[in-house]
C-alpha positions in Angstrom: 6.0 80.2 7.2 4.8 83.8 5.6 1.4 83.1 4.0 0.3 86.6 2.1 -3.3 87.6 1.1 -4.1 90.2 -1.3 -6.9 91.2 -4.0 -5.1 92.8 -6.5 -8.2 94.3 -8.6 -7.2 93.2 -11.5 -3.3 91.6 -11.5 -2.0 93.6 -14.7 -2.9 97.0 -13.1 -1.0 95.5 -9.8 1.8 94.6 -12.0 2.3 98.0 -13.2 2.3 99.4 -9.9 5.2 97.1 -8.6 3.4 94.4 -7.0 5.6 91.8 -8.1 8.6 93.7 -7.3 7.0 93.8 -3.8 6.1 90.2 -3.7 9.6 89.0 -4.5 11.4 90.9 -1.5 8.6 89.6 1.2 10.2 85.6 1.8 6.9 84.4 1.5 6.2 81.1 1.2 2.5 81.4 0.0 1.2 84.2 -1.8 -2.8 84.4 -2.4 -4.3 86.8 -4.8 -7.8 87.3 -5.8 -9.4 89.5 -8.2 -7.4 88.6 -10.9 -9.7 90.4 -13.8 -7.3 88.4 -16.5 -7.6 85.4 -18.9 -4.8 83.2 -19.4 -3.9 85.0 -22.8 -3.9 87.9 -20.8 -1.4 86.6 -18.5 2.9 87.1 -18.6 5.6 85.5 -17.6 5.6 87.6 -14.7 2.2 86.8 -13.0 2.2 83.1 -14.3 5.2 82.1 -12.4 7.5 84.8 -10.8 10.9 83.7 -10.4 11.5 81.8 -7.1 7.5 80.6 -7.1 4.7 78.3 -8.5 1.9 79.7 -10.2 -1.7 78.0 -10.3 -4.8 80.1 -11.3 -8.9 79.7 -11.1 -10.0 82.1 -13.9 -13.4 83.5 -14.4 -15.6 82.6 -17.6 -16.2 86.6 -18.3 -13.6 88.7 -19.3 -12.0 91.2 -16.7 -13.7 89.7 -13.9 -13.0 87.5 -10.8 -10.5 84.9 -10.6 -8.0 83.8 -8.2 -4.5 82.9 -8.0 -1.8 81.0 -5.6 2.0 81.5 -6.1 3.3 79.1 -3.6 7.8 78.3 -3.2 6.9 74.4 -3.1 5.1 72.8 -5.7 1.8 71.9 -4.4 1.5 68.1 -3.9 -2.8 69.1 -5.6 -4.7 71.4 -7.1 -8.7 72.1 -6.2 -10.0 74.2 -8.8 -13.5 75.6 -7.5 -16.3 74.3 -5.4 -17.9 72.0 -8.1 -20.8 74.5 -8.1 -21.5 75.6 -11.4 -22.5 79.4 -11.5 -19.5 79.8 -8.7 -17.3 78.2 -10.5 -18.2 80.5 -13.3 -17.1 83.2 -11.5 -13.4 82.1 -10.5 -13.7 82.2 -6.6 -12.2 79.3 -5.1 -8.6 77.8 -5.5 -7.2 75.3 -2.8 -3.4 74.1 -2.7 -2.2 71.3 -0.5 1.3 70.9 1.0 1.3 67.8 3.3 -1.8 68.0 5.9 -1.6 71.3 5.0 -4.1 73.2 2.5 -4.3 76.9 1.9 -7.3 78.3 -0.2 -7.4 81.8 -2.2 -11.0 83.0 -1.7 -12.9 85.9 -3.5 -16.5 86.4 -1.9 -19.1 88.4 -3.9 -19.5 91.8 -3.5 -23.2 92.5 -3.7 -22.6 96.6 -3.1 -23.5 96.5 -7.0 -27.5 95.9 -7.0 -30.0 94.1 -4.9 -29.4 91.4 -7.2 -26.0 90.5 -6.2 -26.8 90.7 -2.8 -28.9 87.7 -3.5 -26.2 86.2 -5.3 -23.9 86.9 -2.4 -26.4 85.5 0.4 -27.0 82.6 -2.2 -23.3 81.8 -2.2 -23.3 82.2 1.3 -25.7 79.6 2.0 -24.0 77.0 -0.6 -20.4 77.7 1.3 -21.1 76.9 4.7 -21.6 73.4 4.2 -18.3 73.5 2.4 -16.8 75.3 4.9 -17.8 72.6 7.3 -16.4 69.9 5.7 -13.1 71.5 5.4 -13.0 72.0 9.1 -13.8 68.1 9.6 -11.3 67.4 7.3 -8.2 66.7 9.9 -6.4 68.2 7.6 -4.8 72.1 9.0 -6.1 74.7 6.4 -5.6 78.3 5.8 -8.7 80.6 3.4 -7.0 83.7 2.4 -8.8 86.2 0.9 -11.3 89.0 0.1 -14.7 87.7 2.4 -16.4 91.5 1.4 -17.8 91.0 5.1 -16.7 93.1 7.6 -17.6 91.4 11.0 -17.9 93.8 13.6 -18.3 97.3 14.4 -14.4 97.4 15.3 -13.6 96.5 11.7 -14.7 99.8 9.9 -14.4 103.0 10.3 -18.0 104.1 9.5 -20.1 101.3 11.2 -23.3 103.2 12.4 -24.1 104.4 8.5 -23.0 101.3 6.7 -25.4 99.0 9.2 -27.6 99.2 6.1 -25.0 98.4 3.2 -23.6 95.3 1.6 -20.4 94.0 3.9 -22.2 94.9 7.2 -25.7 93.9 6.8 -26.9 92.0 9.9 -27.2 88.8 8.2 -23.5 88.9 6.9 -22.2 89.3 10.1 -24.0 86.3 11.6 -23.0 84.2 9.1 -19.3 85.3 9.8 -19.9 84.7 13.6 -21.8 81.3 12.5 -18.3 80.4 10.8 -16.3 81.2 13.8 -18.5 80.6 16.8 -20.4 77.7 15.4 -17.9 75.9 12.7 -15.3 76.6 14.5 -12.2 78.6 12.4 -10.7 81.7 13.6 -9.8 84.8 12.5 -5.9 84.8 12.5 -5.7 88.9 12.5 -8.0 89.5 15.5 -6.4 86.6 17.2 -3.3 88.3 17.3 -4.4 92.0 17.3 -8.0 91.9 19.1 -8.3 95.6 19.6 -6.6 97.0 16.7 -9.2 99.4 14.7 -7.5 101.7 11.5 -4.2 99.9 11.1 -6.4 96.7 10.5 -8.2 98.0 7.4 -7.5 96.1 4.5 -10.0 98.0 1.6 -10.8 101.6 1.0 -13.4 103.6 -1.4 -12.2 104.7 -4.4 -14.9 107.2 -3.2 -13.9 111.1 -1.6 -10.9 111.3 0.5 -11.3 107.4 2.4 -7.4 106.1 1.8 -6.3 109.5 2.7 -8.7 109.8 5.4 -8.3 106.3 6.4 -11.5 105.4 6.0 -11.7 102.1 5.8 -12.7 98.7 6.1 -11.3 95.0 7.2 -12.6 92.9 4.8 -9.4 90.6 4.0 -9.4 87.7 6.2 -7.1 84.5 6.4 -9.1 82.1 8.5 -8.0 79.0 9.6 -8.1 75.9 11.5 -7.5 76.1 15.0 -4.1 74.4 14.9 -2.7 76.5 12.7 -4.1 79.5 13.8 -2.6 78.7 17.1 1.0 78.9 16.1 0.2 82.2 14.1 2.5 84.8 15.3 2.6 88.0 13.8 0.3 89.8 11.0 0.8 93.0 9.6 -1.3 95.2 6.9 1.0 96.8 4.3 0.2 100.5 3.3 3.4 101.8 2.3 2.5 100.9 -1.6 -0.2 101.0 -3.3 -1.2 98.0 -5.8 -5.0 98.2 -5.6 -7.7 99.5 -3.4 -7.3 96.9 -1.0 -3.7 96.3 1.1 -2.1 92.8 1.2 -2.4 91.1 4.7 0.5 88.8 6.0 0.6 86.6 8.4 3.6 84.7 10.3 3.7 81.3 11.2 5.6 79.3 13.3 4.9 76.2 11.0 6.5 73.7 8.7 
C-alpha cells in the first residue's frame, strides 16, 4: 500500500505544473493533498476525480484558502468531513477516509508565521486537536494523518535550527506538543521511523525566500503519523524533488498492508 502526502499550495497552480501527470504514474493507493486554495466551482475534472481514483474534498469557507483533499483507488466505505469545531471547520483542515479498520486523514495545521495572531490561532487549534487525536488513537481502529503539521520537531528536521528557535514551526511549545503526540499519545512518525538520521533529503518545505530550494534550505514539516500497527509494517518513504508542484515536496510512504 503507497499512501502519498502533499500540500499542493493551491491545487490549480499544481495542476499546471504536472502534478497530476505525476500522481497518475506513482501506483498509489491513497493520495492526500492539502492546501487546496479552490472552491468546488473552481474545481475540473481533473482534480475532482483523476482517472483510476476517488475524489472527496473538505473546502474552506474563504476563497483561495485552505482545504483538503483525498484521492483514494477504493471507494471509501465513509467520509469525516472536519472536526465538528466550528471556526476549524471553517478553514478546511481536516478530512478522514475509512477503508475497513483502516482510516487515513489529510491534515493542514495552521501556519501562524503570518502575525502573532495566528500563532494564537495555531496554539488554539493545537490545544482543541489533542483531545481528538487521543480519541483516534483509542479508537482500535489502525489510522494514518497525512499532511502539512507546519511543526518541525527537532533540531534534525531543519536546516537553520539555532535562528528559527524563535519563529513559528520551531517555537519550544510546538515541539512539545509534537513530542506530547508521540511520546505521550502514542503515534509515530513513519519518516523518522524509517530514516532516524536522515537531515536535508528529509525536507519536505522550502522559502519562497533567497536561494533556500536551491540552497536546500529547508524544513520537514510534512508528516504522516500513524498508529503503531501500521506504522510498524511501514517500509520505505521517500521525499520527491525531482519536480516541482509547490513549495513543499510530496512525501510517500510504503506499506506492507492490505
Amino acid at each position: 500500500m503507497r499512501i502519498i502526502s502533499a500540500n499542493l499550495n493551491g491545487i490549480r497552480s499544481a495542476s499546471s505544473k504536472g502534478f497530476f501527470d505525476w500522481m497518475a504514474k506513482q501506483g498509489a493507493d491513497v493520495v492526500c493533498v492539502q492546501e487546496l486554495k479552490a472552491q468546488a466551482a473552481d474545481m475540473k475534472l481533473e482534480m475532482l476525480n483523476p482517472e483510476g481514483y476517488h475524489g472527496c474534498f473538505h473546502y474552506a469557507e474563504k476563497k483561495g484558502y485552505s482545504g483538503v483533499g483525498i484521492y483514494s483507488k477504493r471507494k471509501p466505505d465513509a467520509i469525516v468531513e472536519g472536526l465538528g469545531i466550528a471556526d476549524i471547520d471553517a478553514e478546511g483542515r481536516y478530512l478522514q477516509a475509512d477503508f475497513g479498520n483502516l482510516s487515513v486523514i489529510s491534515l493542514y495545521l495552521p501556519s501562524g508565521s503570518s502575525s502573532e495572531e495566528r500563532q494564537q490561532v495555531k496554539f488554539y487549534f493545537l490545544e482543541r486537536f489533542l483531545p481528538h487525536l487521543r480519541e483516534l488513537r483509542a479508537s482500535g481502529r489502525e489510522i494514518i494523518l497525512c499532511g502539512d503539521w507546519n511543526i518541525a520537531h527537532k533540531e534534525i528536521d531543519l536546516k537553520n535550527w539555532k535562528s528559527n528557535q524563535k519563529n513559528s514551526g520551531f517555537l519550544p511549545e510546538e515541539r512539545a506538543w509534537l513530542t506530547h503526540v508521540f511520546d505521550q499519545v502514542g503515534w509515530v512518525d513513519v519518516y523518522r521511523r524509517l530514516h532516524p538520521e536522515a537531515t536535508g533529503e528529509a525536507y519536505t518545505w522550502w522559502s519562497n525566500r533567497g536561494q533556500a530550494w536551491a540552497k536546500n534550505v529547508g524544513w520537514r514539516i510534512d508528516y504522516q503519523i500513524a498508529t503503531p500497527g501500521v506504522a510498524g509494517k511501514a517500509l520505505r518513504a521517500a521525499v520527491y524533488k525531482e519536480q516541482r508542484f509547490s513549495d513543499h515536496a510530496p512525501l510517500s510512504i510504503d506499506y506492507d498492508y492490505d
